[in-house]
TITITI-454695 format. One line per field, with one value per residue (C-alpha): x, y, z; residue number from 0. Coordinates in steps of 0.5 Angstrom, whole numbers, padded with zeros to 4 digits. Example, Ala and Ser with C-alpha at 12.3 -4.5 7.8 and 13.67 -1.06 7.14 Angstrom:
2
east <- 0025 0027
north <- -0009 -0002
up <- 0016 0014
seq <- 0 1
***
This chain:
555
east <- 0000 0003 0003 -0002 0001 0000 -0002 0001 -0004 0000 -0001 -0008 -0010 -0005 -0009 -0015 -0015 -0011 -0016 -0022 -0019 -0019 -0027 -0027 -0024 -0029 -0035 -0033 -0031 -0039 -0042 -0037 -0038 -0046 -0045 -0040 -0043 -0047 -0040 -0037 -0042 -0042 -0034 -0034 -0039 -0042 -0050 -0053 -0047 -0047 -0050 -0044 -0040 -0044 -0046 -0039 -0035 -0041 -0041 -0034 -0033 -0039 -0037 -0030 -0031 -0032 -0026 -0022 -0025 -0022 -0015 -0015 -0016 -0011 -0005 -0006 -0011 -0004 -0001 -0009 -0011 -0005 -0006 -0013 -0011 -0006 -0010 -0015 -0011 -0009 -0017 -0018 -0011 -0013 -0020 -0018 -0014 -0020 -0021 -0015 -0011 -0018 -0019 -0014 -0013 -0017 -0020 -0025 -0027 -0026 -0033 -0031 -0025 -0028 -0033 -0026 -0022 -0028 -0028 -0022 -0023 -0028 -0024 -0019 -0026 -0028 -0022 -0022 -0029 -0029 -0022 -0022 -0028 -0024 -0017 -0021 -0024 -0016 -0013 -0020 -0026 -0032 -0034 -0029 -0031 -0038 -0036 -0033 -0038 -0040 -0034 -0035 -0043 -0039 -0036 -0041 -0045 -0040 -0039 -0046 -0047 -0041 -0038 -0044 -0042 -0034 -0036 -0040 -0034 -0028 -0032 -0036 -0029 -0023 -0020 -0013 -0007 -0002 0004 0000 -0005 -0012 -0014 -0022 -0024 -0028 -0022 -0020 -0027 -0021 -0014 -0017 -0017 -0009 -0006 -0011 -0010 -0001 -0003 -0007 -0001 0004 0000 -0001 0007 0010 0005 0000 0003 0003 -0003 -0003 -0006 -0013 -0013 -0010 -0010 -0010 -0015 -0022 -0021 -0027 -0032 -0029 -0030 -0037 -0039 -0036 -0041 -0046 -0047 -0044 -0052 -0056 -0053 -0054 -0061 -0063 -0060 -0063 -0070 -0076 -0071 -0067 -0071 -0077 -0077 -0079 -0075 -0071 -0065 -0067 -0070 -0064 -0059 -0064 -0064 -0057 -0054 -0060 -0056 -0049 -0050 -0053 -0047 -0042 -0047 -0045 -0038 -0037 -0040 -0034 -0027 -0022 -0023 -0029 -0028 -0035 -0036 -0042 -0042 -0043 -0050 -0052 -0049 -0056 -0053 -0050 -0056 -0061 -0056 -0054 -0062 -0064 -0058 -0060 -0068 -0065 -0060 -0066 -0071 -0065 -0062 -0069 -0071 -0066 -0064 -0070 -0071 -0066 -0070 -0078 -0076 -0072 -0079 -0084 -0084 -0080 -0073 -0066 -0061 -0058 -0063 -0065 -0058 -0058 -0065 -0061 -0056 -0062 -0062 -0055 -0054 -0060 -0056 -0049 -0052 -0056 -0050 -0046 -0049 -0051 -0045 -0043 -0048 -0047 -0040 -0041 -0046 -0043 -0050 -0054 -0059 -0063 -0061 -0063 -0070 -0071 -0067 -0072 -0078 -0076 -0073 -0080 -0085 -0080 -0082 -0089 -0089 -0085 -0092 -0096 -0092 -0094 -0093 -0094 -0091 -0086 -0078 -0078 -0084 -0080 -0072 -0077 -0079 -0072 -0068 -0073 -0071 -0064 -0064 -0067 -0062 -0056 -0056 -0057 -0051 -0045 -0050 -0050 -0043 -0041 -0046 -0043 -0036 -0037 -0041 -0035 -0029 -0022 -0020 -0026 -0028 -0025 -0030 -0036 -0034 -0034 -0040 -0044 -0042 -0043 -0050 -0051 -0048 -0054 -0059 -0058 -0058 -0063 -0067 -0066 -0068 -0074 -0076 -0074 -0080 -0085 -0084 -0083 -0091 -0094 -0092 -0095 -0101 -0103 -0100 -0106 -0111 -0108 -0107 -0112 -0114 -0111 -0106 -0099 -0100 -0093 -0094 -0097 -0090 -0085 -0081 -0076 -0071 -0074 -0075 -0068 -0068 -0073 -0069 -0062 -0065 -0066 -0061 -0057 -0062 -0065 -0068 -0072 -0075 -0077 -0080 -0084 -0087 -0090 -0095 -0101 -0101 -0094 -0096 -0101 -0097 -0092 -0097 -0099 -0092 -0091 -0098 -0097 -0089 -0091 -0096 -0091 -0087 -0091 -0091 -0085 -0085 -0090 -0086 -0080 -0084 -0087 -0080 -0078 -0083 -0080 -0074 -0075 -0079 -0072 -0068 -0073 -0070 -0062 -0060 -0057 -0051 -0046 -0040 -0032 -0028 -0021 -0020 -0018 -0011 -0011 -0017 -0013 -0006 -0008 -0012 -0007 -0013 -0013 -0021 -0025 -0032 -0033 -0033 -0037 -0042 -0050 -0054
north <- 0000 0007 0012 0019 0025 0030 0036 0042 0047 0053 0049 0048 0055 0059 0054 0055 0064 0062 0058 0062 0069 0065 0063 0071 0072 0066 0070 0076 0075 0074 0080 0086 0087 0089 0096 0097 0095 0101 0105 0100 0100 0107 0106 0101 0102 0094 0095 0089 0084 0086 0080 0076 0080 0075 0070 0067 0067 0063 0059 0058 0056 0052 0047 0047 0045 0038 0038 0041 0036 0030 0034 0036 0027 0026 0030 0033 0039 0044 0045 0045 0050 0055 0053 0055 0062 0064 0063 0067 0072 0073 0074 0078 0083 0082 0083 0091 0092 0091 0097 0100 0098 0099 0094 0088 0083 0077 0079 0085 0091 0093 0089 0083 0083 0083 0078 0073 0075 0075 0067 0066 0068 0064 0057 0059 0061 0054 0051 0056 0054 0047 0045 0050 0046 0039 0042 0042 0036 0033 0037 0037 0032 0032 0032 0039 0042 0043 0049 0052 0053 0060 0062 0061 0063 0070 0070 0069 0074 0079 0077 0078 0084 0088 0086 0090 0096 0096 0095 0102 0105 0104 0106 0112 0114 0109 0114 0116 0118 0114 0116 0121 0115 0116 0109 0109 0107 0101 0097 0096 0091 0087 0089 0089 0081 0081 0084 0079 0072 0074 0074 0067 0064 0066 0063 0057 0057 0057 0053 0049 0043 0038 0033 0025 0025 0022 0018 0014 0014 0019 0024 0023 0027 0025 0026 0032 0035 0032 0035 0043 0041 0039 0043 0050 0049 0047 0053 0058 0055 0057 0063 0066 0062 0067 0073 0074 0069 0064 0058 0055 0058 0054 0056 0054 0049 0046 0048 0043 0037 0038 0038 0033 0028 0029 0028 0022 0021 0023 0017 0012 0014 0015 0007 0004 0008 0007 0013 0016 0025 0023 0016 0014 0009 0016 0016 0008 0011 0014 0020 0023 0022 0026 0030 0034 0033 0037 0042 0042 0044 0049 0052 0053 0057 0061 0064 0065 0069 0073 0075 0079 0082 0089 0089 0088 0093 0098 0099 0095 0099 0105 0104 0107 0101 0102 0102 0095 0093 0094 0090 0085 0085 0082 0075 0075 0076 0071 0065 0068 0067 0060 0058 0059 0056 0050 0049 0048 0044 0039 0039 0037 0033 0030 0029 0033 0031 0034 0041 0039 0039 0044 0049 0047 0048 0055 0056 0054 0058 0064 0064 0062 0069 0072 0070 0075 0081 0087 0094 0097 0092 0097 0096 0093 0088 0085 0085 0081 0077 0076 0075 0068 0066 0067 0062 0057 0057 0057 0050 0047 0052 0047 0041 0037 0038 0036 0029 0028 0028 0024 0019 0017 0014 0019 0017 0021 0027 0032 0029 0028 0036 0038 0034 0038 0044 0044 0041 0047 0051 0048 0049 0057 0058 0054 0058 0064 0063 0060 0065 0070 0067 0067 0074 0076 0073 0075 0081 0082 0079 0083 0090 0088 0087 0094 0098 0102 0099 0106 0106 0107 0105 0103 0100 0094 0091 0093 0087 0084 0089 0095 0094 0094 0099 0104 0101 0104 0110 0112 0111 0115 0120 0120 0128 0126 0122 0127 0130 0125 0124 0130 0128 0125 0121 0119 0117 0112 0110 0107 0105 0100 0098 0097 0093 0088 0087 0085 0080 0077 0076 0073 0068 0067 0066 0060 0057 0057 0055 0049 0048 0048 0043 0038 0039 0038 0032 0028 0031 0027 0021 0023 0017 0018 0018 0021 0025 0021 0024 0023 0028 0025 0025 0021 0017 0014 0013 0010 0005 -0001 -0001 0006 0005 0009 0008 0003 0009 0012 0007 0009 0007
up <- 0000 -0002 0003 0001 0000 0005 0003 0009 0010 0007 0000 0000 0002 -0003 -0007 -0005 -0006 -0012 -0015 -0012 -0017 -0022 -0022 -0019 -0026 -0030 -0028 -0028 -0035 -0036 -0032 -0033 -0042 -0041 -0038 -0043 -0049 -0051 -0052 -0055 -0060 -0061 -0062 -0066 -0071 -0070 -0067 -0071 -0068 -0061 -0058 -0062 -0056 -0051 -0055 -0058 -0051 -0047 -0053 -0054 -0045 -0046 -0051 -0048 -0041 -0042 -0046 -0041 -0036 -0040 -0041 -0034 -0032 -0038 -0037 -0029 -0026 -0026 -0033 -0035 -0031 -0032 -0040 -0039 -0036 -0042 -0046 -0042 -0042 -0049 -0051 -0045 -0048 -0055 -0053 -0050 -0057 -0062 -0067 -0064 -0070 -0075 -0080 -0080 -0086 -0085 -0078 -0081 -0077 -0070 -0068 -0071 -0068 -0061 -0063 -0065 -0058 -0055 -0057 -0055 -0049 -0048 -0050 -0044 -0039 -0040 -0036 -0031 -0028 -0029 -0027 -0020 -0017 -0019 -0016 -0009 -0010 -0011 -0005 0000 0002 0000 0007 0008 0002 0003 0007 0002 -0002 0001 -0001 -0008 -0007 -0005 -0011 -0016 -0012 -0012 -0019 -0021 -0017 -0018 -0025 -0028 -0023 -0025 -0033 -0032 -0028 -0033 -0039 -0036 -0031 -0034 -0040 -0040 -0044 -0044 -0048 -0051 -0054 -0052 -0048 -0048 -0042 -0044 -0046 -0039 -0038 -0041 -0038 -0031 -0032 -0034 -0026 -0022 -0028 -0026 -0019 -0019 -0024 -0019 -0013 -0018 -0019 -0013 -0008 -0012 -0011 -0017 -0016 -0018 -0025 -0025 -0032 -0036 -0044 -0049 -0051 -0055 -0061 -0065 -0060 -0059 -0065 -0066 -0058 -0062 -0068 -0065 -0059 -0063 -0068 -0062 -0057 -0063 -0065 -0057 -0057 -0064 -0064 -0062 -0063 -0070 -0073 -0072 -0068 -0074 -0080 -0084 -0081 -0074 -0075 -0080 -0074 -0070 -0074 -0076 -0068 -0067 -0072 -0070 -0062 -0064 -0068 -0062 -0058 -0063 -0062 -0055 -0054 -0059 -0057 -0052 -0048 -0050 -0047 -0043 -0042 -0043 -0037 -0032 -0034 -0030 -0024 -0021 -0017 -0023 -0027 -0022 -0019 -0027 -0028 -0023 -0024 -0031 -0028 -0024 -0027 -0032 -0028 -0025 -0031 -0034 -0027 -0026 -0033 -0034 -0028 -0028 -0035 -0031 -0026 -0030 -0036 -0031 -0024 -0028 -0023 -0025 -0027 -0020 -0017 -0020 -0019 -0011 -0011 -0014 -0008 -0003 -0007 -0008 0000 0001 -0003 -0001 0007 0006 0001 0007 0013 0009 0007 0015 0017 0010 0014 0020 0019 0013 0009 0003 0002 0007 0006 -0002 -0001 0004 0000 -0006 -0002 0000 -0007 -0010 -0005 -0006 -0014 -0013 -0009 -0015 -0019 -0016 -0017 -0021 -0024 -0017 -0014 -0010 -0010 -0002 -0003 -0009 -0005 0000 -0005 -0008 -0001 -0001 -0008 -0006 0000 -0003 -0009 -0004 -0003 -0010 -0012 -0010 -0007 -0014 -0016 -0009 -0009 -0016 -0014 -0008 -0012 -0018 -0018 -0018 -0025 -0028 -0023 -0028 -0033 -0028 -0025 -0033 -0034 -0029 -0031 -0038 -0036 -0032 -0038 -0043 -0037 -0036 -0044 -0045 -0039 -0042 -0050 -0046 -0041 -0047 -0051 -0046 -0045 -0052 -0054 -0047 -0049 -0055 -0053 -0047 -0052 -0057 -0052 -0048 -0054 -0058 -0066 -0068 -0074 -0073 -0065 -0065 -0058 -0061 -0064 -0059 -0057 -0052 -0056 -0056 -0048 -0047 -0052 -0048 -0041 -0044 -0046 -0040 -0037 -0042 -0043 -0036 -0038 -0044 -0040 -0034 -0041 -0043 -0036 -0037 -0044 -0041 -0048 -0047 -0039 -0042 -0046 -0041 -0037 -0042 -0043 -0035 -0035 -0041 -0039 -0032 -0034 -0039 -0034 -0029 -0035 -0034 -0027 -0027 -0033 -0028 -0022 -0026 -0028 -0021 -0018 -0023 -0022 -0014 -0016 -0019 -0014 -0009 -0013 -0011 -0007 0000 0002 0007 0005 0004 0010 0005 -0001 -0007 -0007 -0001 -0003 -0009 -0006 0000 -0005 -0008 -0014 -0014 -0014 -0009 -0012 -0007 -0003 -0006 -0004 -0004 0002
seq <- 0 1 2 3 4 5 6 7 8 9 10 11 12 13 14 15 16 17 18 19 20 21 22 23 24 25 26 27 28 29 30 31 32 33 34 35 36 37 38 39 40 41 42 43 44 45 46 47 48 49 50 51 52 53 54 55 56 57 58 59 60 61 62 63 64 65 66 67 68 69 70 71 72 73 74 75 76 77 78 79 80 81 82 83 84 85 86 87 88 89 90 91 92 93 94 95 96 97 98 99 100 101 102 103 104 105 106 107 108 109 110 111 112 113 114 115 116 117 118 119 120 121 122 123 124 125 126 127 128 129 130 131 132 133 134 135 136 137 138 139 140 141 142 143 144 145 146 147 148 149 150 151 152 153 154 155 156 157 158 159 160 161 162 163 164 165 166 167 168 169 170 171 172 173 174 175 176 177 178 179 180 181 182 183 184 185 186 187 188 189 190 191 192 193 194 195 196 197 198 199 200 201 202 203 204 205 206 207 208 209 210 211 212 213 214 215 216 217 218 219 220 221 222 223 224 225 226 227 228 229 230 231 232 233 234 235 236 237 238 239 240 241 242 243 244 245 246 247 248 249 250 251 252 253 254 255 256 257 258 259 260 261 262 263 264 265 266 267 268 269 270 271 272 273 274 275 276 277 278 279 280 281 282 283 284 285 286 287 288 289 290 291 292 293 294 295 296 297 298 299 300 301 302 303 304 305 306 307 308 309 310 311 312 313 314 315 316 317 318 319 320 321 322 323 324 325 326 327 328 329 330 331 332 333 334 335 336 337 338 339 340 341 342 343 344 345 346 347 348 349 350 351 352 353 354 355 356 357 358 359 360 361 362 363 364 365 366 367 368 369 370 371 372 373 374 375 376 377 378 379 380 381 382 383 384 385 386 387 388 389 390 391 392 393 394 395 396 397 398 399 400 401 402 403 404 405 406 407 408 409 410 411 412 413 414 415 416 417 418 419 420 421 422 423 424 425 426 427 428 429 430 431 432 433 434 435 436 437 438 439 440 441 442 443 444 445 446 447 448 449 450 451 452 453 454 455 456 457 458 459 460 461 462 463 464 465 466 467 468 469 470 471 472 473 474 475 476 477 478 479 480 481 482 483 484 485 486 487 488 489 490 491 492 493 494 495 496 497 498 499 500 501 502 503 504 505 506 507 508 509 510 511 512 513 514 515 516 517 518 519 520 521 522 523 524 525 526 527 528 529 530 531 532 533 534 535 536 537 538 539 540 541 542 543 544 545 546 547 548 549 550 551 552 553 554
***
């Protein structure tokens, strides 16, 4: 029998600060650029390509994470993470650099060339997530490591919170003169990434210490390619269907039935190589199955909620954007706080599954009262409302990654974490474009039931875009507005805006309940267990097989 490594406390918590900067930077990666786009528009001339700005890196990180979570089993989590970071890095410069230089020979125009870096940066950002939360599964137990899911809840608070609050501090204050070059203030949403990313590699350098390689053979290109080929339509046919064009144009449809076809051929060659990227054998183990399952639901109905609330509280109470980002800091500081207590009593008591389900049942009342909100609902009235959804959301932001880990043997932990998040990746697009959806056709029936028949009512044909429009005008031009408050006809106009887009949201709001019920119902079906009180590392040494899956055992 090998005797385990063990880890001093000095490495394991140099790591772990390491590790959590560079998921501050994968998150903050997603949440900094919107605040800043509008200028970027304005300077790079590129209106009709601005949601490529998104779209191309959550598309880029999201077919790579399986990939990285393979890479990571076959070579070791360091060399993957720090490759990872280049790379994150070198779209984070890049991205800074758009259009400084105008057109360049195959990259095109300043908007283009943002959009290629920004994928760039995207194929680096997929490591970052997925082999952070393998790292800590390698150097702490499943047991220890419930209670640092606090920390990374903070983290994705503070992400979600204040990316969007320092996006709109370096563009509107940002701007200097280096040399006698103007900077403008938008580029350093992407150099800011560069000083904390060097931080992060030193620490990774210098005290992360090198931990046992997971797997054995080599990477599954195949199945690599068909994973990019496959889900690069699949993604595109959800995010676009419903908005640039209709769920059932050619081009969506095409996309579908194109990405259908070659998943079903990615099956068939996963069942036949040596060393499939996802081995298919995770699906027959019922944790893994039900625990991405319900992630999946989750992660559904969390993006489809919150991603439309600054724009409800923005064009349906009529709010400032700051003031809606404040309100979103009682659902943050509720999924921050429950994340961390449960995360302690997971640890000490070495079961989650209880606070799964008790967390569901709050997260579910709190969206049932989000069901009943209005255009007169006031700001505090909907912050409680909010604090409830964020308790409930707390345990399920670390709990089925964790039940996952400790339910599958060492050598595929990097693939079983990957997996999980590419599944939670998948959900929240998924959740978006179909929230997206909901509004966009609830709120062109309600606007044709509230506005008069009269010609040239433009009111009946406003959609998603023309709202968030309508919410960037305000806030940019906040004295027009006061103008219009003052047009009794303008005045009705907006109440019946208000009144339309707060009954689509309510919509919306019992498409994500209903989501949200079964979800919990396939989280009733999660097997019990209790928590391994060894980390990986230790657990793989200490075996002469090298296998832990008995430890891992369901009861």
């Amino acid at each position: 029998m090998n005797e385990p490594h063990v880890y001093s406390d000095d490495e394991r918590r140099l790591t772990l600060i390491s590790v959590m900067i560079v998921f501050l930077l994968s998150a903050m990666s997603q949440t900094i650029v919107g605040t800043a786009m509008p200028r970027i528009i304005a300077e790079l001339s590129g209106l009709h390509l601005y949601a490529w700005a998104t779209t191309a890196y959550l598309l880029a990180s999201t077919v790579m994470v399986p990939i990285w979570g393979k890479l990571g089993d076959l070579y070791g989590r360091k060399p993957i993470l720090l490759a990872g970071i280049g790379i994150f890095l070198a779209g984070s410069w890049l991205a800074g650099l758009a259009g400084e230089f105008g057109d360049l020979p195959l990259l095109g125009g300043g908007m283009t060339q943002l959009i290629i870096f920004r994928a760039v940066q995207g194929v680096g950002g997929g490591a970052l997530f997925t082999t952070a939360f393998a790292i800590i599964a390698d150097l702490f137990a499943p047991r220890e490591r419930a209670k640092f899911s606090g920390l990374f809840g903070s983290v994705f608070g503070i992400a979600s919170v204040f990316g969007p609050v320092v996006g709109g501090f370096f563009t509107d204050h940002g701007t200097v003169t280096l040399f006698g070059h103007v900077i403008a203030g938008w580029r350093w949403v992407f150099y800011c990434n560069i000083p904390f990313a060097l931080a992060a590699v030193a620490m990774i350098l210098i005290k992360m210490p090198t931990l046992p390689i997971r797997g054995v053979g080599r990477i599954d290109w195949a199945g690599a390619g068909l994973i990019i080929a496959g889900f690069v339509p699949l993604l595109l046919a959800i995010t676009w269907g419903g908005r640039e064009y209709a769920w059932a144009s050619p081009l969506i449809l095409g996309m579908l039935v194109f990405a259908m076809a070659v998943l079903t051929g990615f099956v068939f060659v996963e069942k036949r190589v040596r060393d499939p990227i996802i081995p298919l054998e995770l699906f027959k183990n019922t944790t893994f199955t039900t625990a991405n399952g319900a992630a999946f639901v989750y992660s559904m109905a969390f993006m489809g909620v919150t991603s439309f609330l600054p724009l409800y509280m923005q064009v349906g109470q009529g709010i400032p954007a700051t003031t809606s980002g404040l309100t979103m800091l009682a659902l943050m500081g509720g999924m921050i706080a429950s994340s961390t207590i449960n995360g302690q009593l997971v640890t000490k008591t070495g079961q989650y599954k209880p606070f799964m389900i008790g967390g569901g049942v709050v997260l579910i009342f709190g969206v049932f009262l989000m069901c009943f909100i209005g255009p007169d609902t006031t700001t505090l009235d909907l912050a409680w409302r909010l604090l409830i959804v964020g308790i409930g959301l707390g345990p399920g932001q670390s709990l089925f990654g964790l039940a996952v880990q400790n339910a599958v043997p060492f050598h595929q932990i990097g693939v079983a974490t990957s997996s999980g998040q590419f599944v939670r990746q998948i959900g929240s697009t998924m959740g978006v474009a179909l929230f997206g959806a909901l509004l966009t056709s609830g709120l062109a029936s309600e606007l044709a039931k509230r506005t008069p028949a009269e010609p040239g009512a433009v009111v009946r044909h406003l959609d998603l875009s023309d709202l968030q429009a309508m919410a960037m005008e305000r806030n940019l031009h906040p004295e027009q507005a006061a103008a219009r408050a003052a047009d009794p006809k303008q005045v009705a106009m907006e109440r019946t805006i208000r009144t339309s887009f707060s009954v689509a949201i309510v919509h919306g709001m019992i498409f994500a309940l209903c989501s949200l019920i079964a979800g919990f119902i396939l989280m009733l079906f999660i097997p019990v267990a209790t928590l391994r009180e060894r980390p990986m590392a230790a657990a793989k040494a200490a075996e002469p097989g090298g296998d832990v899956a008995a430890e891992a055992g369901e009861v």
